[in-house]
N, C-alpha and C positions, 0 to 999 in steps of 0.2 A: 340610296344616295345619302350622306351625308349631309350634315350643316353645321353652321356658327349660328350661334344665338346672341344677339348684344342689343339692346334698348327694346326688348319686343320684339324683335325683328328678327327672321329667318334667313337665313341664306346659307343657299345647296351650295357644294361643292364635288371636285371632284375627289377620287380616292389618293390622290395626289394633296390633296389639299385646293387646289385654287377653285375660286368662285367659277358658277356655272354660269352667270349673268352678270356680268362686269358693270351692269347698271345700277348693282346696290349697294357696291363701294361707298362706304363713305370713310370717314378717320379713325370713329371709333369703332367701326370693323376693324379695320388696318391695326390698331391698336389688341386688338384680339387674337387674330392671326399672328402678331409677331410673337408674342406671349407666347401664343403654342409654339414658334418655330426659335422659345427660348432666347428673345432678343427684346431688350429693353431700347426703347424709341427716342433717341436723342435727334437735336437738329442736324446731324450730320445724315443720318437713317433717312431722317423726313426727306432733305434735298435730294437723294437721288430715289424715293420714292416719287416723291412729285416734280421731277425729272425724266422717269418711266413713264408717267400717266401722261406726258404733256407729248413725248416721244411717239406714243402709242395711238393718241389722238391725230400726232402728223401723218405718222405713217401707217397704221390702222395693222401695226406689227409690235410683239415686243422684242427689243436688240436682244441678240446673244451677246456674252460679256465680252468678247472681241468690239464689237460695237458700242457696246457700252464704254466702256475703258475708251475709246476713239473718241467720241463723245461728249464724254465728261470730260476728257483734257479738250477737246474745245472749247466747251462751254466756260470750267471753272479753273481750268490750270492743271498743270500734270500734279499737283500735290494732291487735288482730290477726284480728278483721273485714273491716278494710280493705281493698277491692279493688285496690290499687295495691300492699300488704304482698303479699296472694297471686301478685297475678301475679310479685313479684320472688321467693316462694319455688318457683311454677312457672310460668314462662313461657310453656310452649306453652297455657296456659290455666288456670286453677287448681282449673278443678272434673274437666273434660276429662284432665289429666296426672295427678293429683294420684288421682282415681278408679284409673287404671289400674296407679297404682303398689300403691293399697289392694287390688288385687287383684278390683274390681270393675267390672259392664258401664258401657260408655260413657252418659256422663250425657245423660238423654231434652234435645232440645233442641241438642246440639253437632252441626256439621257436622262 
């Protein structure tokens, strides 16, 4: 198994990339992780990161981007809602990338 390594600190992963214990999350992991997955961290990034984590505490799931997308135009508006905003602030998928940055499992539903 893999890992990240950042402040001393270990954390497995899967061959996927995403943490094996969602417990060691912190921001400068997250900040590590996105770097590998070639995405520079603005506050647009963070909010639906920490939008995921809070999702994921409700519901002890993380959305697929259908849900997501649902979601986030509840929450913040269809402008950053938008399935066309998310994919441009994660590309390989928004719920998919975006999850594994928040330090959580792969969203039920992604290949």
């Amino acid at each position: 198994m893999s890992a990240y390594q950042v402040n001393g600190t270990v954390a497995e992963h899967d061959e996927e990339g995403y943490l094996t214990d969602i417990g060691v999350w912190n921001t400068d992991l997250a900040d590590l992780i996105a770097k590998a997955e070639n995405i520079e961290m603005s506050p647009e990034h963070w909010e639906v990161v920490n939008f995921l984590r809070d999702y994921y505490e409700e519901y002890q799931i993380a959305p697929a981007v259908r849900i997501l997308v649902k979601e986030m135009t509840k929450k913040y508006g269809k402008e950053k809602g938008d399935q066309k905003a998310l994919y441009a602030l994660f590309p390989y998928g928004p719920a998919k990338q975006a999850c594994k940055i928040a330090g959580l499992p792969k969203p039920t539903g992604c290949v």
